[in-house]
C-alpha positions in Angstrom: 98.1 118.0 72.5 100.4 117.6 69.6 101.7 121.2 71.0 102.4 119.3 74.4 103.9 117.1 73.4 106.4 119.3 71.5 106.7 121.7 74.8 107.8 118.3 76.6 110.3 117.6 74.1 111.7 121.3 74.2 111.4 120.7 77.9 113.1 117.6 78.4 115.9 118.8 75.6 116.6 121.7 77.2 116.6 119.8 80.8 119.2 117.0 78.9 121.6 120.1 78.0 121.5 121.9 81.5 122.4 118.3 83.5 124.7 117.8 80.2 126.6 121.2 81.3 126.0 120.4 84.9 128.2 117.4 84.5 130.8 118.1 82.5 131.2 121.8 84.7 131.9 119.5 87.5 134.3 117.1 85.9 137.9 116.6 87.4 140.6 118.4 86.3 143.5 115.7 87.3 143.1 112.6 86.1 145.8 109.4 85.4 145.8 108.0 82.0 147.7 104.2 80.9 147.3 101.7 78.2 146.3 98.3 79.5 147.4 94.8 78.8 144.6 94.5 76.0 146.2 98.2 74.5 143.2 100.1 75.4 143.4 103.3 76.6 142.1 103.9 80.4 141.4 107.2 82.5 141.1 107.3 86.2 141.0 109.4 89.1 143.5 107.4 91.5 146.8 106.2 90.1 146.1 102.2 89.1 148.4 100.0 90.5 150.5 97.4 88.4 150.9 100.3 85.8 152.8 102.5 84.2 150.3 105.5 84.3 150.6 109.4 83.1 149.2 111.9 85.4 147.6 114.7 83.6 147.2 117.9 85.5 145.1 121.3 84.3 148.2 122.6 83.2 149.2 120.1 80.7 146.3 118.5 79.3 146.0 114.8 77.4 147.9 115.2 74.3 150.3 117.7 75.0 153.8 116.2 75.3 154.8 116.8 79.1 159.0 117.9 80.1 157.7 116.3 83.6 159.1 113.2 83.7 156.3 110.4 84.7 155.6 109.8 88.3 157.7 107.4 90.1 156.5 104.7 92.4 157.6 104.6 96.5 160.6 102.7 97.3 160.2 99.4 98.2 158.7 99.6 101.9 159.0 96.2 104.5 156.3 93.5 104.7 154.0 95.5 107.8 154.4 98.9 106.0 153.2 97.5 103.0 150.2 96.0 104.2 149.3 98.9 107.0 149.9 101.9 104.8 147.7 100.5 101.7 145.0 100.2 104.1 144.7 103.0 105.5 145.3 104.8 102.4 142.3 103.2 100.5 140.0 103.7 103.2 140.8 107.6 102.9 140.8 106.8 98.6 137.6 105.4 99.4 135.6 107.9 102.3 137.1 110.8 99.5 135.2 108.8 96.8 131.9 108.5 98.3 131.7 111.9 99.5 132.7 113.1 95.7 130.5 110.9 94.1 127.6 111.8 96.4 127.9 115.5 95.9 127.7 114.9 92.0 125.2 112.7 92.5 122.9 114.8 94.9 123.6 117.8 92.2 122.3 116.0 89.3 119.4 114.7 91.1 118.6 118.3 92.1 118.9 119.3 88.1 116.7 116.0 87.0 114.0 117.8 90.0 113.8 121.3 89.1 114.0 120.1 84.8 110.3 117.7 86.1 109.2 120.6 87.7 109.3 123.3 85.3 107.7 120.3 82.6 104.7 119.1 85.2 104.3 123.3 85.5 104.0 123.6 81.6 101.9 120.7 81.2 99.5 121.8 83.7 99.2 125.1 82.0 98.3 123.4 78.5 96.1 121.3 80.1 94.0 124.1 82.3 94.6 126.6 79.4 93.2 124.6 76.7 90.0 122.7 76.7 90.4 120.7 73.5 93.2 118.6 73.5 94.7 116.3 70.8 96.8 113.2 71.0 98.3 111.0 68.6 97.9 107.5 69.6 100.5 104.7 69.3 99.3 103.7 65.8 99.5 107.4 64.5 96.1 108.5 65.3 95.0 111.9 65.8 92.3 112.4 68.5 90.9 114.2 71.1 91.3 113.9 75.0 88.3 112.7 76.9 87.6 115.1 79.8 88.6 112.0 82.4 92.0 111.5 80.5 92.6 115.2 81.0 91.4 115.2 84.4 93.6 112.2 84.9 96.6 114.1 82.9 96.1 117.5 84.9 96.4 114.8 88.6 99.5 113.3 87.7 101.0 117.0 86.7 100.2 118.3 89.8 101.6 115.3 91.8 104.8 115.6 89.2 104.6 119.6 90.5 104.3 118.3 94.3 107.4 116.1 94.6 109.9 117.9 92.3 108.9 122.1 92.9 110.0 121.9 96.9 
């Protein structure tokens, strides 16, 4: 069992690194950067309003020095246009937002899935391929599995195998 639990480690490692690359493959490439009231430094999708923010494009990344000069803000706009065209303009921010968010979401779901079911798949094989197992207990102990904690081990891999391998 001690050699399960080492497979589950490798297992879960190596499922950590491919969400790890997952994620940062899918990170943006444009992004808005300003220092705050408090002189912390911030990073944002969308351009923050009440601030003087940088935008930093794939071309000239954080902490190169850029010749563009910094993006300037819309001429001052009447009373309706400035209360109509925010509006409609966050709820687009917003709709773009979820839809981005779900996608990444919804792909790292589908990596967490496929990592459980390639573990429950391994586990089950140590578990039908072996017939003594051993465990170490919470206090350190070294023992063997009873045939109903195996049994009981071998159930919730295949249910682990049945709702993450479809």
């Amino acid at each position: 069992m001690v050699y399960m639990r080492k497979l589950e480690s490798t297992a879960g490692l190596i499922g950590l690194l491919i969400l790890v690359c997952a994620a940062t493959s899918n990170a943006e490439d444009e992004y808005y950067t300003w220092v705050d009231e408090d002189g912390v430094v911030n990073y944002s999708e969308h351009n923050p309003q009440g601030f003087d923010a940088r935008f930093i494009t794939r071309s000239q990344r954080f902490g190169y020095q850029s010749e563009e000069p910094l993006e300037q803000e819309a001429p001052e706009q009447t009373a309706t246009q400035q209360t109509a065209a925010p509006a409609a303009e966050e709820e687009r921010d917003i709709d773009v937002e979820i839809a981005t968010q779900k996608t990444r979401i919804d792909k790292e779901i589908a990596t967490a899935r496929k990592s459980n079911c390639n573990i429950g798949k391994l586990n089950l094989a140590q578990l039908q391929n072996y017939h003594r197992l051993k465990v170490q207990d919470d206090d350190g102990q070294v023992r063997v599995l009873s045939e109903e904690e195996k049994q009981s081990r071998i159930d919730t891999a295949k249910t682990t195998i049945r709702e993450n391998c479809s």
